[in-house]
N, C-alpha and C positions, 0 to 999 in steps of 0.2 A: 508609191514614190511621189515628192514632191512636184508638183507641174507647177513650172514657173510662165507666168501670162502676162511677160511684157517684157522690153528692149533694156537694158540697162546701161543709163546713157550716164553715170553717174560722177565723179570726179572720185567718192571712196568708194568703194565694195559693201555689198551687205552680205552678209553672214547668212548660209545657206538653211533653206526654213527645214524645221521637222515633221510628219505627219504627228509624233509623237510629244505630248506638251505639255505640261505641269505648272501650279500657278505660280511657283516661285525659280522664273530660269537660271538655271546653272552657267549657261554660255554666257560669254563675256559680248560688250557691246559692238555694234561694228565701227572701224575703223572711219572716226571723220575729222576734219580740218577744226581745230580748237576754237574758233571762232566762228563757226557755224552754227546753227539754231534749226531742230528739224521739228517745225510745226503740223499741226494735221487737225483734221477733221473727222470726226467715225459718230455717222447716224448708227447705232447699234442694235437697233429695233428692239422698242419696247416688250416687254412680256407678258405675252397675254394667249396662253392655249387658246383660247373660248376665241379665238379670232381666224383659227384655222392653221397656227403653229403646232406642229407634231413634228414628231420623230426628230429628223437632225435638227429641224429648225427650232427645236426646243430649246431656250436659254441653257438647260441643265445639260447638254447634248453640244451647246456651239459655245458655251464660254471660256474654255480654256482656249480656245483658236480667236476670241475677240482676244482677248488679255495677249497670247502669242504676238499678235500684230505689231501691238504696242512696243514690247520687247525684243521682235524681229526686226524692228523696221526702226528700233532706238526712238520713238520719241520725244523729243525733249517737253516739249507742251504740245497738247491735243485736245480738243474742246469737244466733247462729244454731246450728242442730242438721243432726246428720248428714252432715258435712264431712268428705270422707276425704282421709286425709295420706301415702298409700302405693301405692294404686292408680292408675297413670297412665290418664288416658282415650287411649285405642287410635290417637285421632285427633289429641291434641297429644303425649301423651308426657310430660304434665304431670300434677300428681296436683291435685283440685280446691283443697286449700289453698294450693298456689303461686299457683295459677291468681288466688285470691280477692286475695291477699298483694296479686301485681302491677296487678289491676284497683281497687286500693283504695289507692293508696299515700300518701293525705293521714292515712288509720288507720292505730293501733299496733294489735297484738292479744294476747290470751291463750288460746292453742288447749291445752283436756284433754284428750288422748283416754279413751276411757270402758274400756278393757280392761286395758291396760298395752303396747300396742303402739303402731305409726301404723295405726292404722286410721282408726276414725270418732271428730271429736272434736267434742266444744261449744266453738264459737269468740264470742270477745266482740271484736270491734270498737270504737275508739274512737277521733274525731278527738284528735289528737295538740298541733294547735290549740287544742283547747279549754281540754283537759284534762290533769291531771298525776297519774298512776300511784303510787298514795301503797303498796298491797297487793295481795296475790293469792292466791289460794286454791282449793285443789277441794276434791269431796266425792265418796265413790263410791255408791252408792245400794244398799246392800245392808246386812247386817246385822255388818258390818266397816268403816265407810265411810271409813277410811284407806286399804285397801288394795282393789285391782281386783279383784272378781267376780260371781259370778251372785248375782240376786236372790231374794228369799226364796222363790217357789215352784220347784215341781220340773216345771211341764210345759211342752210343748214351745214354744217363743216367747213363752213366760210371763216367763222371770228371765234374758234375754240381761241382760248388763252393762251398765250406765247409769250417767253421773256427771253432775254438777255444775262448771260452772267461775263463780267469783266473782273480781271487783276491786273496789278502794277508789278512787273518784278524785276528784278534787278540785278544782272549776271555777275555772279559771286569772282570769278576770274576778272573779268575787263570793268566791273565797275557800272557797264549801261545798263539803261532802263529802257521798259519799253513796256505798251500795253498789250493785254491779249484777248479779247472777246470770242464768247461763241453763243448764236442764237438759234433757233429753229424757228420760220417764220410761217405762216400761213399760204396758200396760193398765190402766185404769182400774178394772176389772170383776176384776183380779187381787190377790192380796193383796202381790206383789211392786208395784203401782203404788198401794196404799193406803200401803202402808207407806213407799212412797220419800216420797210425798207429804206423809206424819207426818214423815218423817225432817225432808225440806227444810225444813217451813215451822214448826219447831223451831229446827233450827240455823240457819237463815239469821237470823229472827225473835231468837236469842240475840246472834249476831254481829255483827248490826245497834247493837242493844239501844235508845239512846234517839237512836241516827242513822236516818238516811233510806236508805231501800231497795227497789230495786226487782227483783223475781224472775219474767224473763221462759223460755217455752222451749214446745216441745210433752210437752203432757199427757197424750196420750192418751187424754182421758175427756171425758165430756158430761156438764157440770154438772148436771143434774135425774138423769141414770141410774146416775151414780157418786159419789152423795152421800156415801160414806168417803172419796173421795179428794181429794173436793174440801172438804170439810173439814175434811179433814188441810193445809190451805193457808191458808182463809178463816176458822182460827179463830184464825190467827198475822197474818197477811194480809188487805190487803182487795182485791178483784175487783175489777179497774178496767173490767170488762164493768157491774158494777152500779153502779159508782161514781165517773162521769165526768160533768162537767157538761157534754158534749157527745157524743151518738155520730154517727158518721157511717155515712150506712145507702148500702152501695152500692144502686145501681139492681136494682130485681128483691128487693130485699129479702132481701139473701144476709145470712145472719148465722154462716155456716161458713166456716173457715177451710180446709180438708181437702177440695182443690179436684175429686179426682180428676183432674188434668189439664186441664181443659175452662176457658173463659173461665165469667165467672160470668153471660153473658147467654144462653148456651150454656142451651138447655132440660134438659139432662141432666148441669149441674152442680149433684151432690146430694154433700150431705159429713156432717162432724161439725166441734163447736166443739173440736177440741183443741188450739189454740194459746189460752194464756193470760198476762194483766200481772196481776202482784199487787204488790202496794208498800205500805208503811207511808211514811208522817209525808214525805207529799210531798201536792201538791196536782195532781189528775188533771184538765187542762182540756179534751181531747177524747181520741176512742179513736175507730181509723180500723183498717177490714179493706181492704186494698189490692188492688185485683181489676185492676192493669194487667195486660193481656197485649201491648202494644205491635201490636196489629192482628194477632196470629197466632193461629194455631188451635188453639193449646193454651198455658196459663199457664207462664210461667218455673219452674214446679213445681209438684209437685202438694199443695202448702200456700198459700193466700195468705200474705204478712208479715199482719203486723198492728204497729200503732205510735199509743201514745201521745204526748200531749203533756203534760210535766210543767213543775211548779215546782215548786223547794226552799224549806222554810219561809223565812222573813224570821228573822231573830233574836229571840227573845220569843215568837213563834207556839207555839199547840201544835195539837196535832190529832187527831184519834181514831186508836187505836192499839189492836192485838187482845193480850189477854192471855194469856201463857203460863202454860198450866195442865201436861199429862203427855204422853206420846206419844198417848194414844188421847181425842180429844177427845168431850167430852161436853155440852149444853146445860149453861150454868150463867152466873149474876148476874155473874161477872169475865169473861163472852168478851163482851165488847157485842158485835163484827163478825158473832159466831154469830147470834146471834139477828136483828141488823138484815140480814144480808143471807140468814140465811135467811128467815126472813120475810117480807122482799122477792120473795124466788125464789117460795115455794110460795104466799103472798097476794096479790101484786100483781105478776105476772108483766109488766103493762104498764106499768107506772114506773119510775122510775130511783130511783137515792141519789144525793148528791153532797156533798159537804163544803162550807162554807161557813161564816166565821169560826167557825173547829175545830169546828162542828157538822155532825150528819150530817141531809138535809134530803131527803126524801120530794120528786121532783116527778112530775108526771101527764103521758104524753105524749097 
């Protein structure tokens, strides 16, 4: 039987999950407000037996339940990390970006790899449906970010290579545009994951400029413990963990994405929050950590997704927006985002922010 692991706090219904799944779903999508945008996140864990993956946690064993997610959970765009484009699993012969390709085929996509090979890429998904592919872009996350290589430090699993893949797209119904990024960055606690974190939330935040953007991926870092890195994001960007008029709290009060493997009812599922949404000049109406495991004994990965729900301003709207000051951000009267959500973070750890006609509004839970 399907075990559902969390409150649904939601304005539409979702469509009730199957243990049973197939890569191309027959059920129709669930029910949501036509100008809503349901964005996500999914580290999907790379493919690599020789690393200690068996049995269920086999790609060939857990892909039809990553693909399920997608499908379950409608998303419109989703930017996933750690997709590898070269390596077949042992047990199809397929490499997991085919694998994703075919189990998605109502989505277009843009896969970077982050080295300059097929290896592992950040893939962005996107109903094809929806939306119309206006740009495209990467960034590599290093102190060259044109070109593939390691990151600023020198020690060991510090500065593997990591990029950035971003589009432009442009909702086929209403007309707007908006961008959508997703990275996978290094440590948080490292100066190679401070620094990518400056880097992104610069240049995404310039590229954007007075459009709408949303900069999904894993982070690597725990917002109170790697406060350079995270505000090397939040002071271009705002946090859609702080900044949603809705959070949906799974059951059990899991607020980690970084599943270790385990269902999140699972007594022994303890993690880190390093899956992160950040987005400018969009409006955030809930933010959901996704704890389906479809009734088995270990999660589709050892990341939860995670997925908001957005809207794009109306025409005329404006809305709080972080200001570009230098690479190395510092408190100051032009970052409002710095100070309201750090504020938020170190004084009122139990409230939210949320935006509300373009202002930012304090509520108490």
């Amino acid at each position: 039987m399907t075990r559902r692991c969390f409150q649904i706090l939601w304005l539409a219904a979702l469509l009730p999950a199957t243990a049973a799944l197939t890569g191309a779903r027959a059920a129709g999508r669930p029910a949501e407000e036509p100008d809503v945008h349901r964005m996500a996140t999914f580290n999907v864990r790379y493919c690599n037996p020789a690393n200690g993956d068996a049995g269920d946690k086999l790609w060939a064993n857990r892909r039809e339940f990553v693909g399920g997610i997608v499908h379950d959970y409608a998303f419109d765009v989703v930017g996933m990390e750690e997709v590898i484009g070269n390596n077949s699993d042992p047990q199809t012969g397929r490499s997991q970006l085919q694998d994703l390709r075919d189990m998605l085929p109502e989505y277009d996509d843009w896969a970077v790899e982050r080295e300059g090979r097929k290896y592992e890429h950040n893939v962005i998904f996107y109903r094809r449906d929806r939306y119309e592919l206006l740009d495209k872009g990467k960034l590599y996350l290093n102190e060259h970010p044109d070109t593939p290589g390691p990151g600023w430090t020198t020690g060991t699993n510090e500065n593997l290579p990591r990029a950035l893949a971003w589009v432009k797209l442009r909702d086929k119904a209403s007309g707007g545009a908006f961008f959508f990024a997703v990275a996978h960055t290094n440590y948080g606690a490292t100066q190679s994951g401070i620094e990518s974190c400056r880097l992104i939330g610069r240049r995404m935040a310039e590229l954007a400029g007075d459009e709408s953007i949303v900069v999904v991926g894993d982070f690597n870092m725990r917002r109170a413990d790697h406060r350079q890195a995270w505000l090397g994001m939040a002071y271009y960007l705002v946090d859609a963990a702080l900044c949603t008029e809705t959070s949906c709290v799974p059951k059990g009060s899991i607020t980690h994405t970084a599943s270790n493997w385990l269902p999140a009812t699972d007594p022994g599922c303890r993690g880190s929050e390093f899956d992160y949404v950040f987005f400018k000049r969009m409006k955030a109406l809930s933010r959901m950590i996704i704890t389906e495991d479809y009734g088995r004994p270990i999660a589709p990965s050892d990341h939860f997704p995670l997925m908001v729900r957005f809207r794009l301003p109306a025409e005329g709207d404006t809305s709080i927006s972080a200001a570009s000051a230098g690479d190395k951000p510092a408190p100051a009267p032009a970052a409002p985002l710095y100070d309201l959500c750090g504020r938020l973070l170190t004084e009122r750890p139990a409230q939210g922010l949320y935006i509300q006609n373009g202002r930012p509004t304090l509520v108490r839970r």
